[in-house]
N, C-alpha and C positions, 0 to 999 in steps of 0.2 A: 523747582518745587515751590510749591504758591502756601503751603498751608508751613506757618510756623512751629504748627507741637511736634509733626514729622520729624520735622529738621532737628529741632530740639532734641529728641528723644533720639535720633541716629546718629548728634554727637556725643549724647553721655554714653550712649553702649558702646560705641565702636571707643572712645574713653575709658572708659570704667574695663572694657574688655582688653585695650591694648596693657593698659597696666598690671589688670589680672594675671595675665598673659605672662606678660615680662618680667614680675617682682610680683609671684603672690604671695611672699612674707610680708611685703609692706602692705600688699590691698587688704590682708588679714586685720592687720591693726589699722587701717584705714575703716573696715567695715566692721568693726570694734568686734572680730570674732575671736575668744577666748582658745586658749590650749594649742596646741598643735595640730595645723590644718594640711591637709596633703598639697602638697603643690602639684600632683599630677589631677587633682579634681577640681581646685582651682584654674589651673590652665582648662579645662575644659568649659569650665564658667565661661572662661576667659575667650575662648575661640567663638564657644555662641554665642556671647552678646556682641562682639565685634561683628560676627557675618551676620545676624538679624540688624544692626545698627548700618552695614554697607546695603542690606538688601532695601530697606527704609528709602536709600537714597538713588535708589533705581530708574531709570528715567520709563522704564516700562510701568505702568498704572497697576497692573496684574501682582507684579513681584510684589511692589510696594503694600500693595493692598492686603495681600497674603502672608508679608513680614510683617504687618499692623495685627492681624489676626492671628499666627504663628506668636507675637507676644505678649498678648492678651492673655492666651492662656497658660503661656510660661510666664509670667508674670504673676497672676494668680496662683499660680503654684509656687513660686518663690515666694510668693506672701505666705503662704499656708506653713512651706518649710521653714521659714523665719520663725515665727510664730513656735514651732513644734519648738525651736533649736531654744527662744528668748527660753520659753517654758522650764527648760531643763538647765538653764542657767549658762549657755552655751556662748553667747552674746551679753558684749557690756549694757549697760541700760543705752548710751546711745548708740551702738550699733546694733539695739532691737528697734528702737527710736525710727535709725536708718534705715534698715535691710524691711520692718516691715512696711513702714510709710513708703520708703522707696517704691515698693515693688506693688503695693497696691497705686499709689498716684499713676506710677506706667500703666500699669489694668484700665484707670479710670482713662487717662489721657489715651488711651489705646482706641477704645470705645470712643470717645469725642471725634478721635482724627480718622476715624472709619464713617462714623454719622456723617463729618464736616465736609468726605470727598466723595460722595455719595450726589 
């Protein structure tokens, strides 16, 4: 893979997604989310961002290109749900901080590394 934000970005999900995965009590207070969170909707987090973050790293152009675009708009949507969640006091101020900054910079760098393999 030649373009670095790819790379980047298929380490923090398939990251962020294995630990979801595996302890999402801890990624709960890692992603500074408040109260009591399901571990069975967390592990779902968890499985998507890990297989968009393996699909990122695909040696076919096609996948890659379609897991750039598949999280562009899940990305924007997690920004959106962040936001709803900061709103209602759901998230600490840095895991509103995180989760919305997170998930829109992935939106913006999504779009950059779809333009950049173009």
């Amino acid at each position: 893979m030649s373009l670095p934000i790819p790379l980047t970005m298929a380490v923090t999900r398939v990251g962020a997604g294995v630990l979801t995965y595996a302890n999402p009590e801890l990624s709960a207070k890692v992603f500074g989310i408040k109260g009591d969170s399901s571990a069975y909707t967390a592990r779902l987090f968890g499985s998507r961002d890990a297989a968009l973050g393996l699909a990122v790293l695909s040696p076919n152009r096609s996948v890659r290109r379609n897991a750039l675009r598949m999280g562009v708009v899940i990305d924007a949507l997690d920004c959106a749900a962040a936001v709803m969640d900061a709103k209602r006091g759901k998230l600490t101020a840095a895991g509103s901080a995180l989760l919305v900054g997170g998930a829109f910079a992935f939106a913006v760098l999504g779009v950059v590394a779809l333009r950049e393999s173009d």
